[in-house]
C-alpha positions in Angstrom: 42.1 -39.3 -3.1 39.9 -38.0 -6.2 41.5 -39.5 -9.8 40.5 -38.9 -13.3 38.3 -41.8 -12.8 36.1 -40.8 -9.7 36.3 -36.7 -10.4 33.0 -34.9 -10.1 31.9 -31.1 -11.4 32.0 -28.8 -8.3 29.7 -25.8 -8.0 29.9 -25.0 -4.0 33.2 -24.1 -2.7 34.9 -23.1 0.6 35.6 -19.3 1.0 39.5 -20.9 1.7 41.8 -18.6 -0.4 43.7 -20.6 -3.3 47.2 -19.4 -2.5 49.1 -17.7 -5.5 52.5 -19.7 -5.1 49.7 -23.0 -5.7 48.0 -21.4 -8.4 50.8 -20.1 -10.7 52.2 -23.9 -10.2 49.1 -25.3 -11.6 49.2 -22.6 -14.5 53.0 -23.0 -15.3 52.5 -26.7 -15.1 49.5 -26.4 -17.4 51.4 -24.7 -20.2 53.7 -27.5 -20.7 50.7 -29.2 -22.3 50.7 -29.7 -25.9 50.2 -26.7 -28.2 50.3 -25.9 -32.3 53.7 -25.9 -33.4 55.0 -24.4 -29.9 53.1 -21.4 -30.3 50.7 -21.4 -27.1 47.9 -20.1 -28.4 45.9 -18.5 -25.5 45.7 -16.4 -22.4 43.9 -17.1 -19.2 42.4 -14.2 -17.7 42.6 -14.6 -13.6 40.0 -13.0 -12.0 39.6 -13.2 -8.1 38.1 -9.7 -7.5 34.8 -9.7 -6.1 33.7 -6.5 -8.5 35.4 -8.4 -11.2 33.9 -11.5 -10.9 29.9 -9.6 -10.6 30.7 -8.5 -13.7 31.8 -11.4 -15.4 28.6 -13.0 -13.6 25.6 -12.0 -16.0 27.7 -13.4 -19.5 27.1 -16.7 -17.5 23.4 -16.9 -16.4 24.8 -15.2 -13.2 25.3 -18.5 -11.9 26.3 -18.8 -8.3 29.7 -20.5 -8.8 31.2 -17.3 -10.7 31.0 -14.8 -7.4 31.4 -17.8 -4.5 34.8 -19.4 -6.2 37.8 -18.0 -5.2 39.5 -18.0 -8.8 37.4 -17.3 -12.2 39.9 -18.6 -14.6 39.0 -17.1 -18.5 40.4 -19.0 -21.1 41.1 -17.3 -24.3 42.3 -18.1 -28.0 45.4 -16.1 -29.0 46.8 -15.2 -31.9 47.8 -11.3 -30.9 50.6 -11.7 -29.1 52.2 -14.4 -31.3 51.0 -11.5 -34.4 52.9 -8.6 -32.2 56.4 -11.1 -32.2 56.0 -11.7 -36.4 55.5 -7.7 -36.8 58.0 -6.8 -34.8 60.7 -9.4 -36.0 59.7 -8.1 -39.6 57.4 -11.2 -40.7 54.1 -11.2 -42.3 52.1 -12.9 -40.0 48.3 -14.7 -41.9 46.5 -15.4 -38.9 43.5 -13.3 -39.2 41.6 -16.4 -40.6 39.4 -19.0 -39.1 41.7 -22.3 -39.1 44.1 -19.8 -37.2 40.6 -19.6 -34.5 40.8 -23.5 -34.4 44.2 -23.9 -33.8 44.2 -21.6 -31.0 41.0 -22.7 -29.8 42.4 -26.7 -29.5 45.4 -24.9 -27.6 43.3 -23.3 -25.2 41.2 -26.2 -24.6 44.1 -28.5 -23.9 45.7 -26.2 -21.7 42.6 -25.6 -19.4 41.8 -29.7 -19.4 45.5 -29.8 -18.4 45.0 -27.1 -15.8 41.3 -28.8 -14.7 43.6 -32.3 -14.0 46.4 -31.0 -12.2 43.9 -28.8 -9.6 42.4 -31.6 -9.0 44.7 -33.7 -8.1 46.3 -31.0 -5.8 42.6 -31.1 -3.8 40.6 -28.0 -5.8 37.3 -28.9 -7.7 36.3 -27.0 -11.0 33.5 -26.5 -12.9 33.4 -25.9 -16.8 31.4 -22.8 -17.7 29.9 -23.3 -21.3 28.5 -20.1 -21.0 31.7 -18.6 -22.2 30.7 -18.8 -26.0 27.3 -17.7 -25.4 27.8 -14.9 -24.6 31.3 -14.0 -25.4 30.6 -10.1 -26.2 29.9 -9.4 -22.3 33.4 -11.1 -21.7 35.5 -9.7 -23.7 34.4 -6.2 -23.2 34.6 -6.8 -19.3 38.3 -8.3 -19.6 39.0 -5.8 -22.7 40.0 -8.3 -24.9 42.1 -6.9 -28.1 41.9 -8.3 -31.7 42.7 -12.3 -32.4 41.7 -12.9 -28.8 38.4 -14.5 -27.9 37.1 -16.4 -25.2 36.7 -20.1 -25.1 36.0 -21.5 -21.6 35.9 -20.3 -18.2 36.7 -22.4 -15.2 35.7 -21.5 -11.4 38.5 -23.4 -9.2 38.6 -23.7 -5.1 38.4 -25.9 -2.5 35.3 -28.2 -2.7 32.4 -27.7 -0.1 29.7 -30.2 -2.1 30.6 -34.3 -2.5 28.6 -34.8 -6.1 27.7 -38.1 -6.9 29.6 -39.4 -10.1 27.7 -38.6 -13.3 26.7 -41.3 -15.5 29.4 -41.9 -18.6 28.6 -44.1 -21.9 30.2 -47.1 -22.3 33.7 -47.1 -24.1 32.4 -48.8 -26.9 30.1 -45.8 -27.4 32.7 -43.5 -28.0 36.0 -46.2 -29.0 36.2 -46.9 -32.8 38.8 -49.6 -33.7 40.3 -48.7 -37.1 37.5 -47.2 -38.8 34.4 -45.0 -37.8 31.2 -47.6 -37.3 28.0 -46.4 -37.7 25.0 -46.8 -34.8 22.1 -48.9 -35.8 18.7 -48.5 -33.9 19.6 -51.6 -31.8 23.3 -50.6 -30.7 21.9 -46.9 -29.9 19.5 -49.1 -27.3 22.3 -51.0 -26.3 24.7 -48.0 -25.7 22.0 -45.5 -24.3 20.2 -48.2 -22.1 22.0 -47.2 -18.5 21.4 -43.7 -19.1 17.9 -44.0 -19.9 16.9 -46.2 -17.2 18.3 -43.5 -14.5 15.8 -42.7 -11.9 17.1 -38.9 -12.4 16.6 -38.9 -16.2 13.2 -40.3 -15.7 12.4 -37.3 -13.3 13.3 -34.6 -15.9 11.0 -36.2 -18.9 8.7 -36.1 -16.5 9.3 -32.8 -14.8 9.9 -31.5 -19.0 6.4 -33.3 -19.8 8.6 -35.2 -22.6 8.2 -38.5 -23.8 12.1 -39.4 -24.1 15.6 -38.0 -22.5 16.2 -37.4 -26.0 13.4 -35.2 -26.1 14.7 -32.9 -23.0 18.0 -32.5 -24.6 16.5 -31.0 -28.3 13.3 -29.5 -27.0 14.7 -27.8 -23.9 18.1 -28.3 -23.4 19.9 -27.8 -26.5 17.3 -26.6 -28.9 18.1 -25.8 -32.5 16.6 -21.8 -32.5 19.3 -21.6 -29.7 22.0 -23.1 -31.2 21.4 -21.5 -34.4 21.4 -18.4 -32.5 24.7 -18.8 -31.0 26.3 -20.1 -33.8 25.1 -16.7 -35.6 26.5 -14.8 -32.8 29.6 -16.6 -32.6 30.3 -16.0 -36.1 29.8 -12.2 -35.8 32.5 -12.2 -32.6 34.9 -14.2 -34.9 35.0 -11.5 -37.5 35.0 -8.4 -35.0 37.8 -9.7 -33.3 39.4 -10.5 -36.9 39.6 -13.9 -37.2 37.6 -14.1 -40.6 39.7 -12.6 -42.6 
């Protein structure tokens, strides 16, 4: 039986149906995760149409896992439904600001982590979909998102038909700071970053990148800066269409 421990990204799945009596168990059980002051935050778009699910393809590199999963499941920050109950219970609601983005962003995220757990323990795989805040224009204009809603990760969900090796993790003390933040010297970063860099697989992509580190791979192809920069602009601008800038 998969456990938190041993759980692997999926990307091929089974063309077995994910019944709807399983799925709106996960989801209900999902939203008793923790949320900002009991105000749940978010929405999550279901999408199991096959026209639905083309279109949602292209705001995610048109990867193969958003057509072949049986279940696209959008997750979005929401503060315009929890705006329509203060309006129409006469109170002012101030939402339309960015710390109101971050606290419904954390809700989203914890919901959809608690969602990812519980399918997974019930047999489904899932993959995370970074792409969502990429490209988040494509998305919300295919699942006609209003105002204060915005899109901060997708997951595809069914029935695994791939066995993934387990990815390599850091060690806990990489990431585990006992009282107080502690800084990484040159030698601990060796230390810490040793098992990953000495990966046969992580050898083959500075080689197949014709880079001199893993490092290397991650800020010269990967993750570059003139992408990130670019997304970050973009993300901005979505923010303040959908209102959350004030």
């Amino acid at each position: 039986m998969k456990t938190a421990k041993n759980r692997t990204t999926i990307r091929k799945y089974k063309e077995t149906e994910v019944g709807q009596d399983l799925l709106n168990e996960l989801l209900e059980t999902a939203c008793r995760a923790s949320t900002c002051g009991n105000m749940q935050l978010y929405s999550i778009i279901v999408t199991r149409d096959p026209e639905m699910k083309a279109k949602l393809s292209p705001a995610h590199f048109n990867q193969p896992m958003v057509k072949s999963a049986p279940v696209v499941l959008t997750f979005c920050a929401d503060f315009n439904r929890f705006t329509h109950w203060c309006l129409d219970r006469k109170a002012e609601p101030g939402y339309n600001n960015f710390q109101s983005f971050m606290n419904a962003a954390m809700d989203t995220l914890i919901v959809a982590q608690a969602f990812a757990m519980l399918a997974e323990e019930k047999g489904l795989g899932i993959c995370y979909l970074g792409t969502t805040t990429y490209n988040p224009q494509a998305i919300i204009e295919t699942l006609h998102l209003p105002r204060l809603v915005v899109p901060v990760t997708t997951l595809t969900v069914g029935y695994p038909d791939e066995c993934p090796a387990l990815t390599d993790r850091l060690p806990l003390e990489a990431v585990v700071h006992p009282e107080v933040y502690e800084d990484y010297t040159p030698e601990r970063i060796d230390r810490l970053y040793a098992y990953k860099e000495s990966l046969p697989e992580n050898a083959r992509f500075i080689q197949e990148n014709h880079k001199e580190t893993l490092a290397q791979v991650f800020t010269d192809v990967r993750y570059t800066r003139k992408d990130n920069e670019a997304m970050s602009a973009n993300l901005l601008k979505v923010l303040e269409e959908q209102g959350f800038m004030g």
